[in-house]
C-alpha positions as CSV (number, residue, x, y, z in Angstrom):
1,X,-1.9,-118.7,-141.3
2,X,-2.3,-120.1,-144.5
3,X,-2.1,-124.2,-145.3
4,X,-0.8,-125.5,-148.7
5,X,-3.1,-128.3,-147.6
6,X,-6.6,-128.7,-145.9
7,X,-4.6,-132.6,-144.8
8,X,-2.2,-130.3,-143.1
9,X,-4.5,-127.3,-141.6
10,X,-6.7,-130.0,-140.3
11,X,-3.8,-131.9,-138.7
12,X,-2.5,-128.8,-137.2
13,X,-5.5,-127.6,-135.8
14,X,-6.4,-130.7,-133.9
15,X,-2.7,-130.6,-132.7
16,X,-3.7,-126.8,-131.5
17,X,-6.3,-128.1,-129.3
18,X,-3.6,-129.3,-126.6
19,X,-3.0,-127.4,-123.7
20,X,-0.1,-125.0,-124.1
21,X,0.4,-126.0,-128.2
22,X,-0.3,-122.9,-130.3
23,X,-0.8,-122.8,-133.4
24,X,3.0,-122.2,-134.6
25,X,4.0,-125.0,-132.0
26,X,1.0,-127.2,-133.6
27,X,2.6,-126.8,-137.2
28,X,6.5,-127.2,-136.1
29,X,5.2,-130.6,-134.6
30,X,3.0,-132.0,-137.2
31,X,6.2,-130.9,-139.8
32,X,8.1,-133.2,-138.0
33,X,5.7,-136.1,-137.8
34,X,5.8,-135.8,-141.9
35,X,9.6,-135.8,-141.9
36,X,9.6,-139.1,-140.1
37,X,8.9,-142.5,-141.2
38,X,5.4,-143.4,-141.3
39,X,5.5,-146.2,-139.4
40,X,6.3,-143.9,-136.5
41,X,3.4,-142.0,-136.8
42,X,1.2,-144.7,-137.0
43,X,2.9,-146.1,-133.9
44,X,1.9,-142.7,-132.0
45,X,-1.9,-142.9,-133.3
46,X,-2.0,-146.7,-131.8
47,X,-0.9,-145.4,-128.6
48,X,-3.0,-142.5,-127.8
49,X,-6.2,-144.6,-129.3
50,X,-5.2,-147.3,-127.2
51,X,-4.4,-145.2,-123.9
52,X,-8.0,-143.5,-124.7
53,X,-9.8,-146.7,-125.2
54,X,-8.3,-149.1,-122.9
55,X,-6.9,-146.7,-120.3
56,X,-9.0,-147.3,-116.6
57,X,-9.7,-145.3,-113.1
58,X,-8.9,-147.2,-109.9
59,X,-12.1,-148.0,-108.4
60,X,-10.6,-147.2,-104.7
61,X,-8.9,-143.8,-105.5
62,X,-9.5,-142.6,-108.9
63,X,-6.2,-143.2,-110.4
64,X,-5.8,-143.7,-113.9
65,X,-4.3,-147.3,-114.2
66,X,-4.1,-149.9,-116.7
67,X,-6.4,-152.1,-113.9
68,X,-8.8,-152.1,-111.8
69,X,-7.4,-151.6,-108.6
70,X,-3.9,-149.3,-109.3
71,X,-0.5,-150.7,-108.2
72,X,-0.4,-148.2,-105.3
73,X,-3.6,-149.2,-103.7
74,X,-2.9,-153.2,-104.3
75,X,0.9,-152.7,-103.2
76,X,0.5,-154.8,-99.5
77,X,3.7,-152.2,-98.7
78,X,1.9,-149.0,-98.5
79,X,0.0,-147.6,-95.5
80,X,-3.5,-148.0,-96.4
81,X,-4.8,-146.6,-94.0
82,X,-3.0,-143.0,-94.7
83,X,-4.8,-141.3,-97.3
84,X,-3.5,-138.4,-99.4
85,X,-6.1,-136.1,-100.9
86,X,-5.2,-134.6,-104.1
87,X,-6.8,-133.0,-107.2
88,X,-5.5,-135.1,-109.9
89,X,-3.4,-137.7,-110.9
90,X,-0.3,-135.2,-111.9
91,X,-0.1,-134.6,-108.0
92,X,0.3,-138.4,-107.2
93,X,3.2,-138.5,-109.4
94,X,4.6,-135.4,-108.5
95,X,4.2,-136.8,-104.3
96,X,5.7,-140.1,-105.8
97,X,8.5,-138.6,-107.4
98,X,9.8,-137.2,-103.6
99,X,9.6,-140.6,-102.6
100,X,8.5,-139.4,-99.2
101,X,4.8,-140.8,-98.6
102,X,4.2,-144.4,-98.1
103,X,0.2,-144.5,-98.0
104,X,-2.0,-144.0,-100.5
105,X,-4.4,-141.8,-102.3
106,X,-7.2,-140.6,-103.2
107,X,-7.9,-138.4,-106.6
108,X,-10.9,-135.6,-106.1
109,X,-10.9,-135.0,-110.4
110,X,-10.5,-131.2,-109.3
111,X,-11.5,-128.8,-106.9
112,X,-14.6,-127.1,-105.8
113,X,-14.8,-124.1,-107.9
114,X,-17.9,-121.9,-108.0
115,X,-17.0,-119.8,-110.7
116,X,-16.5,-122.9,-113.0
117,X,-19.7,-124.3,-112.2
118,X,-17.9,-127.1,-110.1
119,X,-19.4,-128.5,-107.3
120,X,-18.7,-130.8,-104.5
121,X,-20.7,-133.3,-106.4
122,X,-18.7,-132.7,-109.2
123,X,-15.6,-134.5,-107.4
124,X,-14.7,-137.8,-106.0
125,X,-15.6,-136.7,-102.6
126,X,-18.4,-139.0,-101.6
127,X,-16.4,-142.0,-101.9
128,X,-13.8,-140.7,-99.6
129,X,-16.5,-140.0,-96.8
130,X,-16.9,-143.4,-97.2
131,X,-13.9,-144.8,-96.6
132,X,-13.8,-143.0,-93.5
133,X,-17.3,-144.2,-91.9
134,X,-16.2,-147.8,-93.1
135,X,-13.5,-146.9,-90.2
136,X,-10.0,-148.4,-91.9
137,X,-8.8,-145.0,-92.1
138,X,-6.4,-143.3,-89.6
139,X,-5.3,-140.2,-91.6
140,X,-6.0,-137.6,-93.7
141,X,-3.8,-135.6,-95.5
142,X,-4.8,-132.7,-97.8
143,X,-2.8,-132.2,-100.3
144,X,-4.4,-129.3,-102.7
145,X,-2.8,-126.5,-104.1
146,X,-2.5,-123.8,-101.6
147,X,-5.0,-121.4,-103.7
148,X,-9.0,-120.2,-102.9
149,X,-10.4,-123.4,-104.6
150,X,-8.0,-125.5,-102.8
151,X,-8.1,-124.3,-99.3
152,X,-12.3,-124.4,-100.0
153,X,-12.3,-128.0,-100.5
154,X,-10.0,-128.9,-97.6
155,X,-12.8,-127.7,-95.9
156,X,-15.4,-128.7,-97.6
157,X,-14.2,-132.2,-96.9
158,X,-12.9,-131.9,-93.4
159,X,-16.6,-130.6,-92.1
160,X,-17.5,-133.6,-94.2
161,X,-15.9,-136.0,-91.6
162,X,-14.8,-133.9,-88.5
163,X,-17.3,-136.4,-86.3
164,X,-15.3,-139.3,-87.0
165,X,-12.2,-140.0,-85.5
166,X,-9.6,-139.5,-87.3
167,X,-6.4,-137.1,-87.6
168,X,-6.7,-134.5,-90.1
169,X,-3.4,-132.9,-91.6
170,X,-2.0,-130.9,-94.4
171,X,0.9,-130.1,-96.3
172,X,3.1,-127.4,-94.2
173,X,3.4,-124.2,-96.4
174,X,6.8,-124.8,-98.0
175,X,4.1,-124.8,-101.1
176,X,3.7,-121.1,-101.6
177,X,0.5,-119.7,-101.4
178,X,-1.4,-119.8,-104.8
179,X,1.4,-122.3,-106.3
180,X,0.1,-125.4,-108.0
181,X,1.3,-128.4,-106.1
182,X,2.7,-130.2,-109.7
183,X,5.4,-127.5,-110.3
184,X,7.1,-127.7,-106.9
185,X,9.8,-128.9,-106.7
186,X,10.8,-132.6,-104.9
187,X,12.6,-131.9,-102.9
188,X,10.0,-128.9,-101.3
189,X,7.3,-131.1,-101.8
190,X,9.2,-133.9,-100.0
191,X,9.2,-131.8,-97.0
192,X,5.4,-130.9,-96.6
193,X,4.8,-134.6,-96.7
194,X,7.1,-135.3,-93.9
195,X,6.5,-131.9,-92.0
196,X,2.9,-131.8,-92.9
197,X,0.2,-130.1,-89.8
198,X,-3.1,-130.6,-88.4
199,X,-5.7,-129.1,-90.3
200,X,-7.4,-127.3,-87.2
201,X,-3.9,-125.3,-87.3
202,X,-4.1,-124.4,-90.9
203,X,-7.7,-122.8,-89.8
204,X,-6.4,-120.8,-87.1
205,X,-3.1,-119.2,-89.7
C-alpha cells in the first residue's frame, strides 16, 4: 500500500495494530478522522489518553472502574456473597446486559493456557482463594467459556477451594461448547445464570 504521506502511513499503521482493523479498515478510518473537524479528533486523543492514564482495576474483583472499589462490588443491593468467575471484563458486561445475576464478580485477566505460556499465576486467582477462606462467600459460579482453557481453570480453581464449604456451580450448557461467552446472546446467557449446575455435575458429563 503505498502513502502520499509518512503523517498518514504512520497514522494508519498504529490504527492497524487494533484487534480486527486491517490495514484497509485502518486507512478508511483515519480518512475520516481527516474529513472531520479537528477539534473532534483532538477530543478522541483526550479520551483514550485519559481512559489509559486515569482508567483503574477494582481492588476486590478486578474490574476496570473509574474507582477504587467498582459500582458493582460497592452497590449494598447486590449479593456479595455470590461470586461470578469470569475471564475478563467483556463477560461482566455481557452477564450484566441479561440482567439476570444479582451478585457480584470476580475477573481472572484470562485463562490458564499452557500453550500461551499462561499460568495460574498469571491470573487473579489467588485473590479469589482468599475471599473464600476469609469465609463471606456462599457461591461460586464459573462462568468461562465452555472451551479446553476454560473448563481447565474451572478446575484449576475448584480443587483450589473444594475443602471449604461452599457450593460450587456453573453456567448450564445453553453456551455451546467452544463458544466464547461475550458473543452469546442475552437472552441464552440469561438462562445459564438462572439455570446454572453444580460443578461436581459438570465433571461427571
Amino acid at each position: 500500500m503505498e502513502f502520499s504521506s509518512k503523517l498518514l502511513e504512520n497514522a494508519v499503521n498504529e490504527m492497524s495494530q487494533l484487534p480486527g482493523i486491517g490495514k484497509r479498515t485502518a486507512l478508511r478510518l483515519v480518512l475520516h478522522m481527516l474529513k472531520q473537524p479537528e477539534s473532534r479528533t483532538q477530543l478522541l486523543a483526550t479520551a483514550l489518553l485519559k481512559m489509559r492514564t486515569e482508567v483503574k482495576f477494582c481492588k476486590s474483583c478486578h474490574n476496570i472502574s473509574d474507582v477504587e472499589l467498582c459500582e458493582i462490588c460497592s452497590n449494598k443491593n447486590r449479593v456479595s456473597h455470590t461470586i461470578c468467575v469470569v475471564e475478563d471484563v467483556r463477560d461482566v458486561m455481557a452477564i450484566e446486559n441479561t440482567s439476570s445475576f444479582k451478585g457480584i464478580y470476580h475477573v481472572l485477566g484470562g485463562k490458564i493456557s499452557p500453550m500461551d505460556g499462561i499460568g495460574p499465576h498469571d491470573l487473579k486467582i489467588e485473590s479469589l482463594v482468599q475471599k473464600v477462606k476469609q469465609g463471606d462467600v456462599k457461591e461460586i459460579i464459573f462462568a468461562l467459556s465452555s472451551t479446553m482453557e476454560g473448563d481447565t481453570t474451572n478446575f484449576y480453581i475448584y480443587k483450589q477451594i473444594q475443602e471449604y464449604n461452599i457450593v460450587t456451580s456453573t453456567i448450564a450448557r445453553g453456551i455451546s461448547v467452544g463458544d466464547e461467552l461475550e458473543y452469546a446472546d442475552e437472552i441464552t446467557l440469561g438462562r445459564s445464570i438462572v439455570n446454572r449446575i453444580p460443578f461436581e455435575s459438570s465433571l461427571k458429563s
